[in-house]
C-alpha positions in Angstrom: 249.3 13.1 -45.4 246.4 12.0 -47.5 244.9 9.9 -44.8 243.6 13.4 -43.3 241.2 13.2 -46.0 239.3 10.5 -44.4 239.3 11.4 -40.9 235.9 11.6 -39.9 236.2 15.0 -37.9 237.5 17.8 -39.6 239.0 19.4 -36.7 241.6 22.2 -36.2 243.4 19.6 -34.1 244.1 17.1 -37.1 244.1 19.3 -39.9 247.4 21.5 -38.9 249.3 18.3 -39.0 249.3 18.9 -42.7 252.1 22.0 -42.1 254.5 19.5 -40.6 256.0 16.5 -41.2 254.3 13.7 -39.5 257.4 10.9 -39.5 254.9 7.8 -38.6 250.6 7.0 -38.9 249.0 3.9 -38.4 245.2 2.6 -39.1 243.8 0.5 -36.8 241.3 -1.3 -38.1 238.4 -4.2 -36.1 234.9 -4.5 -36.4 234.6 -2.4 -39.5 235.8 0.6 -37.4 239.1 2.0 -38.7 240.9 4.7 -36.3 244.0 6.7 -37.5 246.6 6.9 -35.0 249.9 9.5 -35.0 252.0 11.8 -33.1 251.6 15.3 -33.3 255.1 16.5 -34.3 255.3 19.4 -31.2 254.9 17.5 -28.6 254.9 14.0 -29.1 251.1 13.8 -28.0 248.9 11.1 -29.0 246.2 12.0 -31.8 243.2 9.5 -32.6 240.4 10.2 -34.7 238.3 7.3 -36.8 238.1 7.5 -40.4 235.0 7.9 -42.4 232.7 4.7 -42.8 232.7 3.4 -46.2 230.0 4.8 -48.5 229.2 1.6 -49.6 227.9 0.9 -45.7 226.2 4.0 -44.5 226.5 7.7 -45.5 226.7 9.7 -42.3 227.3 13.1 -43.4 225.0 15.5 -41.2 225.0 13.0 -38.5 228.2 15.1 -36.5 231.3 13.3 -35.7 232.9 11.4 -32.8 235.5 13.9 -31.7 239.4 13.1 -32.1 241.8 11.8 -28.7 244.3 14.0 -27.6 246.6 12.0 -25.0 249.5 12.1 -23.8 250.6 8.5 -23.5 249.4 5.6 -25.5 247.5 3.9 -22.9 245.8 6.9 -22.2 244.6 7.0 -25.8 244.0 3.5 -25.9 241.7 3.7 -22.4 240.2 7.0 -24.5 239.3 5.0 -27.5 237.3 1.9 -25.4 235.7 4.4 -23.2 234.9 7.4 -25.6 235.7 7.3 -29.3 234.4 3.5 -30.3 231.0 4.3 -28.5 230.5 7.7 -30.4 231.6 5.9 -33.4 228.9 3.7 -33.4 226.1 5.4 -32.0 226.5 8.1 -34.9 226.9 5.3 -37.3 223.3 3.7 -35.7 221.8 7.4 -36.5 223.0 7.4 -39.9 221.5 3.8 -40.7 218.4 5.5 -38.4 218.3 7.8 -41.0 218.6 6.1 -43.8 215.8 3.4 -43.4 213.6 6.7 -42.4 214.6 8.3 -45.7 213.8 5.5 -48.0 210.8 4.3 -46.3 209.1 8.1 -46.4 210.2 8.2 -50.2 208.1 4.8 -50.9 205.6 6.3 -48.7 205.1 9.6 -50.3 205.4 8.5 -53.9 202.3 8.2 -56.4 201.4 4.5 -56.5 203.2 3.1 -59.6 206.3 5.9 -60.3 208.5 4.1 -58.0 210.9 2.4 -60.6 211.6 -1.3 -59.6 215.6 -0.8 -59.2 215.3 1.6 -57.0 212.4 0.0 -54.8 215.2 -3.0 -54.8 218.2 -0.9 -53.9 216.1 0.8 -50.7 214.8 -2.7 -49.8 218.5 -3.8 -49.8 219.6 -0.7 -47.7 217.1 -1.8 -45.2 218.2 -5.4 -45.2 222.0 -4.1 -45.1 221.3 -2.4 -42.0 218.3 -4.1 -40.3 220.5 -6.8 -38.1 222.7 -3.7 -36.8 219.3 -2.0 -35.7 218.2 -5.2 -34.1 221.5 -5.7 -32.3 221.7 -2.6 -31.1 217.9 -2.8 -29.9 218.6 -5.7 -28.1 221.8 -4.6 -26.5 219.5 -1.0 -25.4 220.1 0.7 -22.6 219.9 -2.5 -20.1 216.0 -2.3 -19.3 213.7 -5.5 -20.4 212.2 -5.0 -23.9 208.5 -4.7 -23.4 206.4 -7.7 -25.2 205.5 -5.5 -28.4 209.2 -4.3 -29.1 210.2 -8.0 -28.4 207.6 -8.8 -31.2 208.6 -6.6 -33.6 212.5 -7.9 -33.1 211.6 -11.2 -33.6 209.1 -10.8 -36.9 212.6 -9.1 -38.8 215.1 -11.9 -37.3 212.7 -14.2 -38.6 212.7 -12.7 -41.9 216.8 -11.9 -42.3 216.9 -15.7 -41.7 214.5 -16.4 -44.1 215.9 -13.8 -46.6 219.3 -15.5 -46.0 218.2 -18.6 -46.5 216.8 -17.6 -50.1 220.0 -16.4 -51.2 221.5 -20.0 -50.7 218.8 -21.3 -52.7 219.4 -18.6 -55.2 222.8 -19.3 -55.2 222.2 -23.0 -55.6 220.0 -22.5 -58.7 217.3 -23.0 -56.6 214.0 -20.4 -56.4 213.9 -17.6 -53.7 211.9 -14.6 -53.5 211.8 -11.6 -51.8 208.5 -10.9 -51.7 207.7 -11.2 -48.3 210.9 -9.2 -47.4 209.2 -6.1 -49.5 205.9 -6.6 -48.0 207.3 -6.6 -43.8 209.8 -3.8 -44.9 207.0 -1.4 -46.1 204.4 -2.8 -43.6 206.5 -2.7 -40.4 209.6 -1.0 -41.3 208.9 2.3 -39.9 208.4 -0.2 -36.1 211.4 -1.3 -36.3 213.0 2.4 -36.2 210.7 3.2 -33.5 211.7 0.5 -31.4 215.4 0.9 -32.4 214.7 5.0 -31.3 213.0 4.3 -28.6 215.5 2.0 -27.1 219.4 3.6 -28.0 218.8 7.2 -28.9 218.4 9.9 -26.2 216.4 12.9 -26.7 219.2 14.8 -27.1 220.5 13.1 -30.3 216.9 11.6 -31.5 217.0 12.0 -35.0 213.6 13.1 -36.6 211.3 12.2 -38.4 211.1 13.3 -42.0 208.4 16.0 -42.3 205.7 15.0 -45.0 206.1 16.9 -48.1 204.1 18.2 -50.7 205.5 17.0 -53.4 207.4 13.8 -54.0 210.9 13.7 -52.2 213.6 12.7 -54.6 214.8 9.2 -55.2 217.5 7.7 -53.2 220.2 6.2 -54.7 220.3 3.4 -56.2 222.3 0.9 -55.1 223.5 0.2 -51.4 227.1 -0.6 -52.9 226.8 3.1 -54.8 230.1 4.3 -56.6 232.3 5.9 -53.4 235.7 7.3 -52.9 238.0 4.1 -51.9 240.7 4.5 -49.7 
């Protein structure tokens, strides 16, 4: 059962179901969350776990994963899934694209003025763009309290410039000019707000991911490309 492969949780649960054979599995897929259902060939019970995010979105190893349903009926995993699975799913997914955007940003930071080779300043500014309306979402949405004035402001600068940024790739696209200029400049100026105020407002303590130490030397590139070279399903 190759599918196992890409189950996001390696658990004992889902990984003895390669001894037997499993007579039917299907993926679920919505909101760019895929979730591999079965039966586990014993008992009949109910197994869901979600599948690994696409390396082209987000790479979330080290970021734990959202632990597979073990039910008895369908609507029991189905009530399981809405209430338990989908929200683990996406928070670890928010602390991946957390850490990403820190990782990238304390790399441009940290490096000597000039080394930082133009495709890859390009491929981290894209990341950031790639995952900045999830942050903002995901900001807004919170934990229910009122955003104070500064956190609404620094929401509103980056809407402002996705729309703009969009807007330049039409032009682009119609032969017209668009630069990104401005983009690079409020990514490297505020970018490291925007995770604060993402941090501040969806992470608990207990799952706040840090911040990357400063180093002594110069951290290694990230890669460089958002749409890197992945294993495809």
């Amino acid at each position: 059962m190759h599918l196992l492969d890409w189950v996001w949780e390696a658990s004992p649960v889902l990984s003895a179901l390669s001894k037997y054979r499993t007579s039917c599995a299907a993926v679920l897929r919505g909101g760019g969350t895929e979730l591999l259902l079965t039966e586990r060939p014993w008992d009949g019970n109910y197994l869901v776990g979600t599948l690994l995010p696409s390396p082209d979105h987000v790479h979330v190893v080290g970021t734990g994963a959202p632990r597979t349903i073990i039910a008895t009926s369908a609507h029991g995993a189905a009530a399981d899934a809405r209430s338990r699975l989908l929200p683990e799913f996406e928070q670890l997914v928010l602390l991946a694209q957390l850490r990403e955007v820190q990782v990238d940003l304390h790399w441009v930071r940290d490096a000597e003025p000039g080394t930082v080779p133009t495709v890859d300043l390009d491929a981290a500014l894209d990341r950031f763009l790639t995952h900045a309306s999830c942050l903002i979402e995901a900001a807004r949405r919170g934990d229910g309290k009122p955003l104070a004035v500064p956190e609404t402001g620094v929401l509103v600068r980056f809407e402002i410039l996705l729309a703009r940024v969009q807007a330049d790739a039409v032009a682009r696209d119609n032969g017209e000019p668009g630069g990104m200029d401005e983009a690079m400049a409020l990514w490297l100026e505020s970018g490291e707000d925007l995770v604060d105020v993402v941090r501040a407002t969806t992470v608990g303590p207990a799952e706040e991911p840090s911040r990357p130490a400063i180093a002594t030397a110069t951290p290694p590139k990230p890669p460089t490309a958002v749409a890197a070279p992945g294993r495809t399903r």
